[in-house]
Every structure is written in structure tokens, then in C-alpha cells.
N, C-alpha and C positions, 0 to 999 in steps of 0.2 A: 170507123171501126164498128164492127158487128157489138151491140149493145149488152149480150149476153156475153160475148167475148170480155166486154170491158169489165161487169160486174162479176165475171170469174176472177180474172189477174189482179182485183182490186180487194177480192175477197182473200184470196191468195196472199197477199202482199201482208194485209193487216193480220192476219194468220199467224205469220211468218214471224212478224215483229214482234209479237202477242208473245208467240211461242220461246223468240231468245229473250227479251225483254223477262219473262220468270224464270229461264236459266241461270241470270245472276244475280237474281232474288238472294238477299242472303238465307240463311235457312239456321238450321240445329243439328249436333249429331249427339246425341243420348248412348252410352258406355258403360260398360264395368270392368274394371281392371281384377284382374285375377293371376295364378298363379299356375303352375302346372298342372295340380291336383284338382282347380277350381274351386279354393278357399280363393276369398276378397283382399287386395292389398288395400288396406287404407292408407289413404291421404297422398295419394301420386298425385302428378305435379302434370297436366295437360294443357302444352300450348300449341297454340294455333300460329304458325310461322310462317305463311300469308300476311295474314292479319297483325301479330306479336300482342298476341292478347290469349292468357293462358286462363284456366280454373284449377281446382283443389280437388280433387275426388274425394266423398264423403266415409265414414265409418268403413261402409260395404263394398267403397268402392265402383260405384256409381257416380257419376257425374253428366251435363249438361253442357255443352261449347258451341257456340256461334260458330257457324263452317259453311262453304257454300262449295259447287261440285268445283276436283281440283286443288283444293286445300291440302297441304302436309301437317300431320299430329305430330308432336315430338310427347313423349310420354316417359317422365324420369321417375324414379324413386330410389331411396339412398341404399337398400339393400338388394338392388335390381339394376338388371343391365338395361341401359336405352334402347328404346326401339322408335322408328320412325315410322308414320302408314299412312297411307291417306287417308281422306275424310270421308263419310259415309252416311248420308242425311239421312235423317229419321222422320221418313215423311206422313208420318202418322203417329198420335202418343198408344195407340193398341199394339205397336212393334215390341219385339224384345229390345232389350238394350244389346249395341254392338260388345261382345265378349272380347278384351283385349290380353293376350296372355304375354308374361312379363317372366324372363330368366330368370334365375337367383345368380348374385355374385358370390364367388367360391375365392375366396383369400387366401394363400398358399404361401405361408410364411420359412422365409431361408432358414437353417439351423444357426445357430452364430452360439459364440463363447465367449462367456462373461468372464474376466480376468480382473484383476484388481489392480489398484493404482498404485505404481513402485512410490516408494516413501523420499528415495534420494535417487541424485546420479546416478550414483553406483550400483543400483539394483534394476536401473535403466538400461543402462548399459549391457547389463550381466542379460538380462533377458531379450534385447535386441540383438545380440551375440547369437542368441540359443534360440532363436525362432526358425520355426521349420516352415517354409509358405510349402501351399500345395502344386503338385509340380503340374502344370497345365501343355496339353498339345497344342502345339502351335497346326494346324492347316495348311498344307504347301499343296497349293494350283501349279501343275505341272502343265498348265494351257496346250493341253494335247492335240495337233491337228482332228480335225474332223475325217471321219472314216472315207470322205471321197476325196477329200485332198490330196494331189497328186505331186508327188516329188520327185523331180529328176538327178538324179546319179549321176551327171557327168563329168569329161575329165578334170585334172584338179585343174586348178587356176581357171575353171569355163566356167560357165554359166547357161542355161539357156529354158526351152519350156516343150512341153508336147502336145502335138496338137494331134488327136484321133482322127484316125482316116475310115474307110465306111469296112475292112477288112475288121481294124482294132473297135467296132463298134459292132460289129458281130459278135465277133470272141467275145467283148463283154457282156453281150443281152444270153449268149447260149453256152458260154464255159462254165464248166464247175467250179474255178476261183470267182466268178460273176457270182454264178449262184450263191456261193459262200459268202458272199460278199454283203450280198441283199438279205440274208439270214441271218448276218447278225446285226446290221441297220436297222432288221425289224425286231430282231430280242432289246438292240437297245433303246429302240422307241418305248417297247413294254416295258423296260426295267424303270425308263422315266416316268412311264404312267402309273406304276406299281409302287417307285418310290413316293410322289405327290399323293396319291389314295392313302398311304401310311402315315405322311406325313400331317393329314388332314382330317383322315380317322386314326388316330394314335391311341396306344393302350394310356399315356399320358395325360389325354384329352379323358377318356373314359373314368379314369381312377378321378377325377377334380370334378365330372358333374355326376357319378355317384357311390365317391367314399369308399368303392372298393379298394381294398388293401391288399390281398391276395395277389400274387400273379396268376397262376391256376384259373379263381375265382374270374380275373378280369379276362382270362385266356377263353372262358368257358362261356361265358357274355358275348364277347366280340364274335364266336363261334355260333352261337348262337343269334346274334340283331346283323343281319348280313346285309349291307348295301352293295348295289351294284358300283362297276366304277365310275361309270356315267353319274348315276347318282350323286355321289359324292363328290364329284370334278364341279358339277354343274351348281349345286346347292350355294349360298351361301354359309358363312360358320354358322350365324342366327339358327339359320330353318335347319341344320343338320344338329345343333343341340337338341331343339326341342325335341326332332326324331327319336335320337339318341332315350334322350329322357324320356319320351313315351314310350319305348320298347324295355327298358330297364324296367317300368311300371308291370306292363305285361310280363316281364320274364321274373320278379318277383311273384307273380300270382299263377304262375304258372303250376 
């Protein structure tokens, strides 16, 4: 083998080894846990679930964790929702620390009614008599066939099924009942993806992360912080709060 050839591949080689051999270097990733606003949460709770080896974040909210690339953070605090993220070495102490922003948990407590405790039987009785429960709907699934489901009419006591021939596959692609047909397959495609967008941007959602009480008020908001639908389908609920909340920020300083 040509001699230069050899001291390239050789060079190559040890390069190479050099090179993954500091890939699993353990390392550090340097943080600060904070809030919407950019105040500091103190003392959240940061482990490393690779490794199961966690730290405390200080006062400010700043902390220091052993991590190497690849690693998952789990990042808790008792008035904050979890979030999970990977690791993010701080390969230099001149860097900023990684900015970790942490939800608020919002507790939406049921109404309920304080009554008093009957003294005898008989006042037990008298008031389980008299009790009005609240009357609830029940939901009935009428398991409706699907709009291209084909049912045949035949005579009684028969049975049997239809098979399209290339005349009754015409008529379907170029009739006005065809057309009709594919017009509302596709309204009710929209009406599902119009129900899922509401159900995921909901004024319910909006009034619990920020306090609006109004309908009006929350009608005037959602009118205003416009997501597309794609947007919203595709988001998880995480990253579509925090959206949420950073446009309420803007549309109070508006």
C-alpha cells in the first residue's frame, strides 16, 4: 500500500475515534427556569432521566446539571405544569444560561353545597325524600351509517348487495346526486375539523389561562389572537398555551 495512502486512513481513523470518543464526554447544561413574564421560579426541581440524577434550582432560578448530547430534563415545580425537553450543553461558562419557561397551574374548583348533618332518622329521611338531584342527558349514538354506505331495498324475505357496473360509475363521478353527494362528504369533513379546532381552542380553555370572566370580553380576545387551523391541529396543548398567553400579554398592551 502506497505509504501516504496509509498515513491518510490512519490519520482518518484516529480522527474519527478522537472525534466520537468526546461525543460521550459527559458534559453540563447551565439554566434558568422562569415564568411567562420572565420573573424566576425558585427552587424547581431538575432531573436528568438518562442518568436519574436531578438538582434544585437556586433562589433565581438558575441551576447547573450534568447532561451529555441526547439526554431528557424533566423540570417540576408544585405551582407549574411539567414540561420535558432535551438537554442542551453549555459548552462554554461565557454562554447565557438556557431560558426554561414553566406554565402556571390554574385550579378550577366545582361549586358544591354545604348542608348540615340531620340530628335523627327522621330528619334523614324527611330530607332524602326531598332531594332534587340535577337532571342530566344522557348521549344516545345513533351509529349512523357512513355517507357512502350502500343499502339495498330488496324484496322482503331477500337479501342481497350491488355491485357497480362502469354505466352506474359514470352516473356517479358526473350526476348532480354524485355531486351532492361529494359536497357534503366534504362540508362534513370541515364540520369535523371545525369541531376539533373549537374543541382545542375553546373559549373554556381561554377563560382558565387568563381569568377572563366576560363572554363578550373572551369573544373579543379569541377574535382577536387568531390561529390558523393547521396551527392548532398540529401544536401540542403545551406550545398552544403558551401562544395563547403570549398574545393575551400583547392584547392587554395593546
Amino acid at each position: 500500500m502506497n505509504p501516504r495512502l496509509s498515513f491518510l486512513l490512519t490519520f482518518l481513523l484516529v480522527w474519527a475515534l478522537k472525534t466520537l470518543a468526546q461525543s460521550d464526554l459527559p458534559g453540563h447544561m447551565e439554566g434558568r427556569v422562569i415564568d411567562l413574564y420572565n420573573h424566576p421560579i425558585s427552587y424547581a426541581h431538575i432531573i436528568n432521566l438518562n442518568k436519574s440524577f436531578g438538582v434544585v434550582a437556586d433562589q433565581s432560578g438558575r441551576f447547573v446539571i450534568p447532561a451529555s448530547h441526547g439526554d431528557s430534563l424533566l423540570i417540576t415545580h408544585v405551582s407549574h405544569l411539567v414540561r420535558i425537553m432535551p438537554a442542551r450543553l453549555t459548552p462554554s461558562p461565557s454562554m447565557m444560561p438556557e431560558e426554561i419557561v414553566l406554565l402556571p397551574k390554574i385550579f378550577e374548583l366545582k361549586e358544591f353545597v354545604v348542608r348540615y348533618l340531620p340530628k335523627t332518622r327522621e330528619e334523614f329521611r324527611h330530607d332524602f325524600v326531598r332531594l332534587k338531584l340535577p337532571e342530566r342527558s344522557v348521549a344516545v349514538d345513533l351509529k349512523l351509517p357512513h355517507i357512502n354506505t350502500m343499502v339495498y331495498s330488496g324484496p322482503e324475505g331477500g337479501a342481497g348487495i350491488v355491485i357497480k357496473g362502469p354505466i352506474q360509475a359514470i352516473y356517479d363521478q358526473f350526476s348532480k346526486e354524485a355531486r351532492s353527494r361529494r359536497k357534503l362528504e366534504s362540508e362534513l369533513a370541515n364540520e369535523v375539523t371545525r369541531q376539533m379546532v373549537q374543541q382545542k381552542y375553546s373559549p373554556q380553555l381561554v377563560i382558565s389561562l387568563t381569568g377572563l370572566n366576560d363572554p363578550d370580553s373572551v369573544r373579543a380576545f379569541m377574535n382577536y389572537c387568531r390561529f390558523s387551523d393547521q396551527t392548532i391541529l398540529e401544536s401540542n396543548q403545551y406550545d398552544l398555551c403558551v401562544e395563547i398567553l403570549k398574545c393575551f400579554d400583547m392584547y392587554q398592551r395593546r
